[in-house]
MIPA-146557 format. One record per residue: residue number from 1; residue in three letters; z, x, y of N, C-alpha, C in turn. Coordinates in Angstrom, 1 decimal. Layout:
+-----+--------+--------+--------+--------+--------+--------+--------+--------+--------+--------+
| num | residu |     nz |     nx |     ny |    caz |    cax |    cay |     cz |     cx |     cy |
+-----+--------+--------+--------+--------+--------+--------+--------+--------+--------+--------+
| NUM |    ALA |      Z |      X |      Y |      Z |      X |      Y |      Z |      X |      Y |
...
+-----+--------+--------+--------+--------+--------+--------+--------+--------+--------+--------+
This chain:
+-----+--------+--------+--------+--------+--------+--------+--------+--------+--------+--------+
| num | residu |     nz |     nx |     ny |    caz |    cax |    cay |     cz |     cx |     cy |
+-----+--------+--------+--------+--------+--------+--------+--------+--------+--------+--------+
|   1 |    UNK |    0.0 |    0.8 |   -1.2 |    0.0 |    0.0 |    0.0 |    0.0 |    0.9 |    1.2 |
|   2 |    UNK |   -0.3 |    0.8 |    2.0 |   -0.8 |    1.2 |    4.1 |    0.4 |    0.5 |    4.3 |
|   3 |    UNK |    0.6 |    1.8 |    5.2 |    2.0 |    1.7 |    6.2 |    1.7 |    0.8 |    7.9 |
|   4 |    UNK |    1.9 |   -0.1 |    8.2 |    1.7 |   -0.8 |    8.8 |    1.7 |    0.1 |   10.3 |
|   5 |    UNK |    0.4 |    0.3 |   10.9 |    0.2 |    1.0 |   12.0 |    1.2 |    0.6 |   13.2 |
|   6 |    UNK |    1.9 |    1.2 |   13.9 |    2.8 |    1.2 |   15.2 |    2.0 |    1.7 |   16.5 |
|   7 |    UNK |    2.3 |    0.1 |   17.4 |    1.5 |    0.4 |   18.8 |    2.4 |    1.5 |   19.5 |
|   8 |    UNK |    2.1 |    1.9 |   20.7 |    3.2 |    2.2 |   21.9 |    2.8 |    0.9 |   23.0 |
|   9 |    UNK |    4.0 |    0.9 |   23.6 |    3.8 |   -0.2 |   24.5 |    3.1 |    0.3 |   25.7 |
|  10 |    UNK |    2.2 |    1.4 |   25.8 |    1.8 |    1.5 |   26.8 |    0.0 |    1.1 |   26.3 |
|  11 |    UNK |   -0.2 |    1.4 |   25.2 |   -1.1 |    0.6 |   24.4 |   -1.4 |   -1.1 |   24.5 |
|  12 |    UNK |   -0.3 |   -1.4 |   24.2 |   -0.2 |   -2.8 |   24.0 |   -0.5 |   -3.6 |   25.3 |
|  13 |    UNK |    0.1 |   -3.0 |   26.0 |    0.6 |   -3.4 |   27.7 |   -1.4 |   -3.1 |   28.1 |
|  14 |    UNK |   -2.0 |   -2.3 |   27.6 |   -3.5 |   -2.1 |   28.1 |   -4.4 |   -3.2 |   27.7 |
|  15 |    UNK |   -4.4 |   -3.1 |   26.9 |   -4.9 |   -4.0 |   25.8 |   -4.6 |   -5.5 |   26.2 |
|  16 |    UNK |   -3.2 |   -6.0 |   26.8 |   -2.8 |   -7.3 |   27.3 |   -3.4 |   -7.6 |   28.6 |
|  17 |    UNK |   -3.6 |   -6.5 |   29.3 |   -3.7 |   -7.0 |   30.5 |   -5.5 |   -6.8 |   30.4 |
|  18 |    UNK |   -5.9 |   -6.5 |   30.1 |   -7.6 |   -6.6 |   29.5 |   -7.7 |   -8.0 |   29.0 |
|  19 |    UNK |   -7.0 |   -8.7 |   28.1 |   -6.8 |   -9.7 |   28.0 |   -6.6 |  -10.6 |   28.8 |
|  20 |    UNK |   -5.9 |  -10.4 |   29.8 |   -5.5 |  -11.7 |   30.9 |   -6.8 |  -11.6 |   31.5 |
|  21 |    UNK |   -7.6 |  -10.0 |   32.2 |   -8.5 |  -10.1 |   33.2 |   -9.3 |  -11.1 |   32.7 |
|  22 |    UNK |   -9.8 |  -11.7 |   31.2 |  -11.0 |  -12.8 |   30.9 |  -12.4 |  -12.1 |   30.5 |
|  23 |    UNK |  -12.3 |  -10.9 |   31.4 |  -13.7 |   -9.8 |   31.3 |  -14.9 |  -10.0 |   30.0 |
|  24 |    UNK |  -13.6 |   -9.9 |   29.0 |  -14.3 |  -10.0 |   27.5 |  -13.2 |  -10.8 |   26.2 |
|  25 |    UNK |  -13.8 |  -11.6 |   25.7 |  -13.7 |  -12.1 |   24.4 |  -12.6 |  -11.2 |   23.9 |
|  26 |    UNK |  -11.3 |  -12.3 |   23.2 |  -10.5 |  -11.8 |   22.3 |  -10.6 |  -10.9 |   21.3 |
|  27 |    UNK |  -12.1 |  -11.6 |   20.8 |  -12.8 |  -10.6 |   19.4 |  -13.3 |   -9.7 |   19.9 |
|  28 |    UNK |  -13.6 |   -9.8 |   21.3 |  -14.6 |   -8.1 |   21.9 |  -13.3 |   -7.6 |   21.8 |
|  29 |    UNK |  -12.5 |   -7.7 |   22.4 |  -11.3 |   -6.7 |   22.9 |  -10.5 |   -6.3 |   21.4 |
|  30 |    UNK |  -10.6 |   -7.1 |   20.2 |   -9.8 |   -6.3 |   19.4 |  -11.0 |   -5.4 |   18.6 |
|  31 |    UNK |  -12.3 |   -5.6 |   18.3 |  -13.2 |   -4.7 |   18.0 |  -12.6 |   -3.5 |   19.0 |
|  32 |    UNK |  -12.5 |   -4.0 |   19.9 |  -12.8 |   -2.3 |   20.8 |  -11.9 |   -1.5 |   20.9 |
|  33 |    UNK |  -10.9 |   -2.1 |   20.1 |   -9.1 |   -1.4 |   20.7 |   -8.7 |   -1.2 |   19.0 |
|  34 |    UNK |   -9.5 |   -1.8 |   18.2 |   -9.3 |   -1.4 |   16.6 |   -8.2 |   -2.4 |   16.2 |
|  35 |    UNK |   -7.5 |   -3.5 |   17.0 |   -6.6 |   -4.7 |   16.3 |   -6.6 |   -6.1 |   16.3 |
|  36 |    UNK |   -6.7 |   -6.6 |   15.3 |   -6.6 |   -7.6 |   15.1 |   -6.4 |   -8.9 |   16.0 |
|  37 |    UNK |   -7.6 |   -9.5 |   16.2 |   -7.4 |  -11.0 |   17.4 |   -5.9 |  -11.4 |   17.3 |
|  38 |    UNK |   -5.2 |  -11.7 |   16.3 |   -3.9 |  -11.8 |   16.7 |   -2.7 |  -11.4 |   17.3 |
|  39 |    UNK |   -2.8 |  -10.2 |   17.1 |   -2.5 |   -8.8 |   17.9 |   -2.5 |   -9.2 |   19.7 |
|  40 |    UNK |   -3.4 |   -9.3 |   19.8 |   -3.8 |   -9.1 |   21.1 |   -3.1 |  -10.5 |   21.7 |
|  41 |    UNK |   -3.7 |  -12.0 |   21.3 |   -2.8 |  -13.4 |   21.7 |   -1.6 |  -13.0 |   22.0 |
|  42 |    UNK |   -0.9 |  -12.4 |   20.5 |    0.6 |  -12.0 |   20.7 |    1.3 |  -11.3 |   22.1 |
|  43 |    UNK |    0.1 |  -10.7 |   22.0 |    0.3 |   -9.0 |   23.5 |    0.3 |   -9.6 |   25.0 |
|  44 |    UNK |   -0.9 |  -10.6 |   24.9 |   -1.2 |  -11.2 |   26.1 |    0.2 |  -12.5 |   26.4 |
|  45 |    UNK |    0.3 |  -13.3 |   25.7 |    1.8 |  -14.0 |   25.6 |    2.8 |  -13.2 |   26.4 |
|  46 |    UNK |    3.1 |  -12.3 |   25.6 |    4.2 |  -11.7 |   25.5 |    4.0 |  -11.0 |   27.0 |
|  47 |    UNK |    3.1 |  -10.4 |   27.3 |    3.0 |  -10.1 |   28.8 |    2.8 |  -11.0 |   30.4 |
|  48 |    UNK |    2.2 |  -12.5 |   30.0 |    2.6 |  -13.8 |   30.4 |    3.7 |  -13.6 |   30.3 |
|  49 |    UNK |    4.5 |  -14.3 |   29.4 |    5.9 |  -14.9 |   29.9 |    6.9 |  -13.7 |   29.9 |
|  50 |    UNK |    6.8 |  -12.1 |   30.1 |    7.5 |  -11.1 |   30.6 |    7.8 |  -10.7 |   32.2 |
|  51 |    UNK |    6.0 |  -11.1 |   32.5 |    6.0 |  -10.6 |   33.9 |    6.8 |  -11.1 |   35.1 |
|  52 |    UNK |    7.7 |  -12.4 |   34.5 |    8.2 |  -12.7 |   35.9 |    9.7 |  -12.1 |   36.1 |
|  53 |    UNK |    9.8 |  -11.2 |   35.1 |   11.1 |  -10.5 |   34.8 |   10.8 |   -8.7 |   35.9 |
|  54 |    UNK |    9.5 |   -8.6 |   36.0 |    9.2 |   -7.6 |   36.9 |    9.6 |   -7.9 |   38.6 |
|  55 |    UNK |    9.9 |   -9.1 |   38.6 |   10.2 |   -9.6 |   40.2 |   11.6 |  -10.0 |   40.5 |
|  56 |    UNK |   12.2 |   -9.7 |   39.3 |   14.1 |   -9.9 |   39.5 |   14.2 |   -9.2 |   40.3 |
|  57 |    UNK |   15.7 |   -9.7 |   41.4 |   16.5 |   -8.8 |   42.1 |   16.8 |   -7.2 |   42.0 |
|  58 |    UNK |   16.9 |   -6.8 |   42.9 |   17.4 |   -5.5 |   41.8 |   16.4 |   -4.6 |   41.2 |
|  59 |    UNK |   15.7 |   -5.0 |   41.3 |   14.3 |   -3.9 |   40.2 |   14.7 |   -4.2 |   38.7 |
|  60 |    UNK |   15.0 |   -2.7 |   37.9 |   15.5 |   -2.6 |   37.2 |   16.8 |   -3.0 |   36.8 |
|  61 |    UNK |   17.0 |   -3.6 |   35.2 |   18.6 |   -4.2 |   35.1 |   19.6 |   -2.7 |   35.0 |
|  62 |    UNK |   20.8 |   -2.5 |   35.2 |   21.3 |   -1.4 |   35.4 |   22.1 |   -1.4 |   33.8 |
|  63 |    UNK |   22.6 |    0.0 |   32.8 |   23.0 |   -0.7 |   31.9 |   24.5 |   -0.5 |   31.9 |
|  64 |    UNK |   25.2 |   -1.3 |   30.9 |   26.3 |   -1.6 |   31.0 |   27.1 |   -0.3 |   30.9 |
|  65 |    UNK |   28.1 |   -0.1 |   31.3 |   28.9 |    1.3 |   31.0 |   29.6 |    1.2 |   29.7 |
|  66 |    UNK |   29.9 |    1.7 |   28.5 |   30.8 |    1.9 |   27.6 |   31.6 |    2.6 |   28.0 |
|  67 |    UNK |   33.1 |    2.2 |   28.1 |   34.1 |    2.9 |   28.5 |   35.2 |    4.0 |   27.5 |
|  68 |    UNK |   34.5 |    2.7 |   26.3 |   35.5 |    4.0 |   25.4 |   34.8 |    5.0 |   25.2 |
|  69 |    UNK |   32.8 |    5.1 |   25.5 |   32.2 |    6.6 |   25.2 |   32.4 |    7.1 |   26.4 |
|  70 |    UNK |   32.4 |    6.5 |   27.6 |   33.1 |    7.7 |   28.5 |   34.2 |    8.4 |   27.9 |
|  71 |    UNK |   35.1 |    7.6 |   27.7 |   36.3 |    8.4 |   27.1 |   36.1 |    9.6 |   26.4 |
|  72 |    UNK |   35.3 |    9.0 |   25.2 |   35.2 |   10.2 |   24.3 |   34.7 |   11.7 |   24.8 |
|  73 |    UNK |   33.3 |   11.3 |   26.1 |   33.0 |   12.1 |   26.2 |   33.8 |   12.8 |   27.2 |
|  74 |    UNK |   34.5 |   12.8 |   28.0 |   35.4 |   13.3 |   28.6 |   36.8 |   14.5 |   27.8 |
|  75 |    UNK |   37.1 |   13.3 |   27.2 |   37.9 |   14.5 |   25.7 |   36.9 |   15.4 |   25.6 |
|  76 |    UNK |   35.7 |   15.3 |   25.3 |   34.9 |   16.6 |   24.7 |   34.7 |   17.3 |   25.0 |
|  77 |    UNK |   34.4 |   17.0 |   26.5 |   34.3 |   17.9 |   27.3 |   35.4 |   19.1 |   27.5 |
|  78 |    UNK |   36.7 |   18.5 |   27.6 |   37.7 |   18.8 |   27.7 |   38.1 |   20.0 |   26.7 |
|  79 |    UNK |   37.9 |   19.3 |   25.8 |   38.2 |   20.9 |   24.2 |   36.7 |   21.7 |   24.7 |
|  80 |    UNK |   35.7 |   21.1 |   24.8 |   34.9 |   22.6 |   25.1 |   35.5 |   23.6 |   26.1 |
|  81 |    UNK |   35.5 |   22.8 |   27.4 |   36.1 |   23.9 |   28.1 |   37.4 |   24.5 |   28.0 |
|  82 |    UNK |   38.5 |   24.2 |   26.7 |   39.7 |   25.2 |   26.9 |   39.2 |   26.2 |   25.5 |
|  83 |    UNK |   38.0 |   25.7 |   24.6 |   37.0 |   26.4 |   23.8 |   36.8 |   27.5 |   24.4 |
|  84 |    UNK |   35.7 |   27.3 |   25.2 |   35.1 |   28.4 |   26.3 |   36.0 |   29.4 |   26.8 |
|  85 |    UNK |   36.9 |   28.5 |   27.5 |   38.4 |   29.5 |   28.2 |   38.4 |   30.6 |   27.2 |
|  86 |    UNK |   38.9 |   30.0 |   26.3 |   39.9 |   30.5 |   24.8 |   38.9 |   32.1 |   24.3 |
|  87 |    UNK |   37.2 |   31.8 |   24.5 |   36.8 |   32.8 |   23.8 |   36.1 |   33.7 |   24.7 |
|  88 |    UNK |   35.9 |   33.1 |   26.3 |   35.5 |   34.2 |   27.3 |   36.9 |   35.1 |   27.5 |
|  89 |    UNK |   38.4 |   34.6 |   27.2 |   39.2 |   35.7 |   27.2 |   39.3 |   37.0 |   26.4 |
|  90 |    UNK |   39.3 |   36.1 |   25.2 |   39.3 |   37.8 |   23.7 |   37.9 |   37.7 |   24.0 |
|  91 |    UNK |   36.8 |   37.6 |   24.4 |   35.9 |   38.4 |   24.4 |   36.4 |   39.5 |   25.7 |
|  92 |    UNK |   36.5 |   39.2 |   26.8 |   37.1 |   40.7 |   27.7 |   38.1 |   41.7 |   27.0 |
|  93 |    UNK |   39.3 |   40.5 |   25.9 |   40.0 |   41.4 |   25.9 |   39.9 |   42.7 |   24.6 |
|  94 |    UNK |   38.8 |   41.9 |   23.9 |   37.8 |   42.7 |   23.1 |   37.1 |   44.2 |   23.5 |
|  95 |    UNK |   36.8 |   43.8 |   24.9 |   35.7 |   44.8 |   25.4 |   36.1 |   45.7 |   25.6 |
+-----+--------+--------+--------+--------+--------+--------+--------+--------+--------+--------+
């Protein structure tokens, strides 16, 4: 069995919006881009009812903060640098 080919969305997003222009036929556009007429409905959809999420407030949504991985990473930080401390010393007191 074929491993089911993976778009990138910068693909998909080309291919959708060639779609909206009207320019050419669903079946021209997936001949010419190598996928499946279904493919493309799905792509064009999906870029309809996405694009009114490009005109929210705010631009971009900002993301949430995890507080306990701040935490963690803070501790980490923490043992690296008394790490560091610990071995730039016996290295001098090495030299």
């Amino acid at each position: 069995m074929s491993k089911r080919k993976q778009h990138s969305r910068e693909f998909k997003a080309k291919v959708a919006l060639e779609a909206v222009k009207g320019e050419e036929t669903i079946s021209e556009l997936a001949s010419r881009f190598g996928v499946h007429p279904t493919m493309v409905h799905q792509w064009k959809r999906a870029l309809l009812e996405g694009a009114s999420g490009v005109f929210e407030r705010g631009g971009r949504r900002r993301r949430e903060i995890d507080e306990d991985q701040v935490e963690d990473l803070h501790a980490k930080i923490g043992e690296l640098v008394i790490a560091n401390d610990f071995l730039s010393r016996k290295l001098k007191l090495g030299a």
